[in-house]
Backbone as JSON, one array per atom type, in Angstrom:
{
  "sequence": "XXXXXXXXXXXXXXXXXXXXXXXXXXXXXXXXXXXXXXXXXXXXXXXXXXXXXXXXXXX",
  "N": [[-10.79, -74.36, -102.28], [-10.88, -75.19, -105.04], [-10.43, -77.84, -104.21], [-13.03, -78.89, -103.33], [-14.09, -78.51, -104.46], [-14.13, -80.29, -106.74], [-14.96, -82.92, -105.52], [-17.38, -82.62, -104.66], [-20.91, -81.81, -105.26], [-21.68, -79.16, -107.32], [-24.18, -77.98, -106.37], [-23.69, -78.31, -103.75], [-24.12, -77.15, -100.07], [-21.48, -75.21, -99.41], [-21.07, -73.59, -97.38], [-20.97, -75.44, -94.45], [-18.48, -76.25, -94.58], [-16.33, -76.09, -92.21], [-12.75, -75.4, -91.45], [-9.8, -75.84, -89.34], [-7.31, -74.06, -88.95], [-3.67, -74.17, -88.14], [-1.12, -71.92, -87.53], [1.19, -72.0, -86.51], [2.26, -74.52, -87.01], [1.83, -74.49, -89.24], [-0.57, -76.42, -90.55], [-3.4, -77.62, -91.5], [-6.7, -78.73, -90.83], [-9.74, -80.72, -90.93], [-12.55, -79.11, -89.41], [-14.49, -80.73, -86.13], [-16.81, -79.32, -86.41], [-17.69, -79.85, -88.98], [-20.18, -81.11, -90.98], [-20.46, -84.84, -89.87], [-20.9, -86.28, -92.97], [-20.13, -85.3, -95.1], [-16.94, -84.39, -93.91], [-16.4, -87.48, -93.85], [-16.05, -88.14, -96.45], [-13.91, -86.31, -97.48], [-12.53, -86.97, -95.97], [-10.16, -88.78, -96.66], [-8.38, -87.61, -99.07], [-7.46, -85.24, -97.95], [-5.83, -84.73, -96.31], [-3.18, -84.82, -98.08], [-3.6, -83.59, -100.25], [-4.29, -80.9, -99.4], [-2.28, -80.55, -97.1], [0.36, -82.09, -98.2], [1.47, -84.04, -97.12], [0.13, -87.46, -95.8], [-0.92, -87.51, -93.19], [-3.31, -87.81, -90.75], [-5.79, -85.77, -89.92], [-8.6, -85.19, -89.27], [-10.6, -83.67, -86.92]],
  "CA": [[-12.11, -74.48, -102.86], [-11.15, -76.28, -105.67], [-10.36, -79.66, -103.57], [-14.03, -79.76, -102.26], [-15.44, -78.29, -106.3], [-13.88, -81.38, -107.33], [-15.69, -83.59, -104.64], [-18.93, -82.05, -104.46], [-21.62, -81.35, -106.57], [-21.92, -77.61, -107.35], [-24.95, -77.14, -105.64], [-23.78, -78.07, -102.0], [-23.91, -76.33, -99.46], [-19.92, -75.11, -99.0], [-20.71, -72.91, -95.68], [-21.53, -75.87, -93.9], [-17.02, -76.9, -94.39], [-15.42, -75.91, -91.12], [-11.29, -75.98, -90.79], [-9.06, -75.3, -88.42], [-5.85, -73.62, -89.16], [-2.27, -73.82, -86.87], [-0.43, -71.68, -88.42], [2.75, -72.1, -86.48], [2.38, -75.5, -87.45], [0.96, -74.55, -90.89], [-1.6, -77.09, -90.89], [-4.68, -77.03, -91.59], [-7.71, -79.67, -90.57], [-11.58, -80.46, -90.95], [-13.09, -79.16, -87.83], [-15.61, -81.42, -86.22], [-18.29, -78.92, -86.88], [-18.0, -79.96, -90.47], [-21.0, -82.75, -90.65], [-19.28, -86.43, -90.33], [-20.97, -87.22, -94.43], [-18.9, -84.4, -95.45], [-16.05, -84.99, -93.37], [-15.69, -88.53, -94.33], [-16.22, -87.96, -97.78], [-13.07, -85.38, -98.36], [-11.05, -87.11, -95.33], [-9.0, -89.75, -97.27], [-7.52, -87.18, -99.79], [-7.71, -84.05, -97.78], [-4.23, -84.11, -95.63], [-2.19, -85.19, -98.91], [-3.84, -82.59, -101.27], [-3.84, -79.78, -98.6], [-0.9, -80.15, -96.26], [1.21, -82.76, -98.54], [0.98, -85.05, -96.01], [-0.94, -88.49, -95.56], [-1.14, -87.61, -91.54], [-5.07, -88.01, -90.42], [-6.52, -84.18, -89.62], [-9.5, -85.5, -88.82], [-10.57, -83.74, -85.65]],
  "C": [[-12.1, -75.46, -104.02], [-11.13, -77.8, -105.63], [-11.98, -79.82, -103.72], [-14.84, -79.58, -103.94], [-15.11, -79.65, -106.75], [-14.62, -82.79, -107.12], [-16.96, -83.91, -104.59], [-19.38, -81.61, -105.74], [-22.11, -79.51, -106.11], [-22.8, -76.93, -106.53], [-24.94, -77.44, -103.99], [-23.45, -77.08, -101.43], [-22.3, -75.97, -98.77], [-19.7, -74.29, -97.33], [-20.97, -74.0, -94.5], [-20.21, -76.92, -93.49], [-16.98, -75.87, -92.96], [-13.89, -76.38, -90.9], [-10.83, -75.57, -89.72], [-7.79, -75.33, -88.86], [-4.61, -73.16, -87.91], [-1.47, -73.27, -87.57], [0.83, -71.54, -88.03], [2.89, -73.23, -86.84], [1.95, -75.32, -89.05], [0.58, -76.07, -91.48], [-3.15, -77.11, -90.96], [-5.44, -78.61, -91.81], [-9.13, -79.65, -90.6], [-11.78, -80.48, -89.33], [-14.22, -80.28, -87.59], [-16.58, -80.69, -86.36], [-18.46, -79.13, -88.14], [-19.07, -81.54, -90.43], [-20.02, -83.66, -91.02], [-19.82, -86.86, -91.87], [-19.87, -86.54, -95.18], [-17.41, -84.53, -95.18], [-15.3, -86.39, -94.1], [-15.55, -89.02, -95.9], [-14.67, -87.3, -98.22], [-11.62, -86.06, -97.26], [-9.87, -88.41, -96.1], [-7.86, -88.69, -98.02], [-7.24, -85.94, -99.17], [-5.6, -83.42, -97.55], [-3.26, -84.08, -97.39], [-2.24, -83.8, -100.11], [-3.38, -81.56, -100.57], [-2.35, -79.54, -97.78], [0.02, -81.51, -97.04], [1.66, -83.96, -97.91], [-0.32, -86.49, -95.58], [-1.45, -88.68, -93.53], [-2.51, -87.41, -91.61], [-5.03, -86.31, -89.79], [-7.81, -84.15, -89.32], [-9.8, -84.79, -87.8], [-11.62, -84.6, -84.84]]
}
């Protein structure tokens, strides 16, 4: 939560993120039900912040 508080302005709408979590892979990705402004807004820093990783999670 605090990646996207950082991102976003307080009053967006946050139910409107969608991930998807593998957790034998323990990764975790923006689903495409997350709208693409959203999406492409948090996808540059997302993998590196969340999974430590610069791999694309994009789905």
């Amino acid at each position: 939560m605090r990646f996207l508080l950082s991102r976003f302005d307080v009053d967006t709408d946050f139910t409107s993120f969608y991930f998807d979590v593998n957790v034998d892979k323990q990764w975790v990705s923006i689903s495409d039900k997350t709208p693409k402004e959203y999406a492409l807004k948090i996808s540059t820093d997302f993998d590196q912040a969340i999974n430590g990783s610069s791999f694309s999670s994009v789905a």
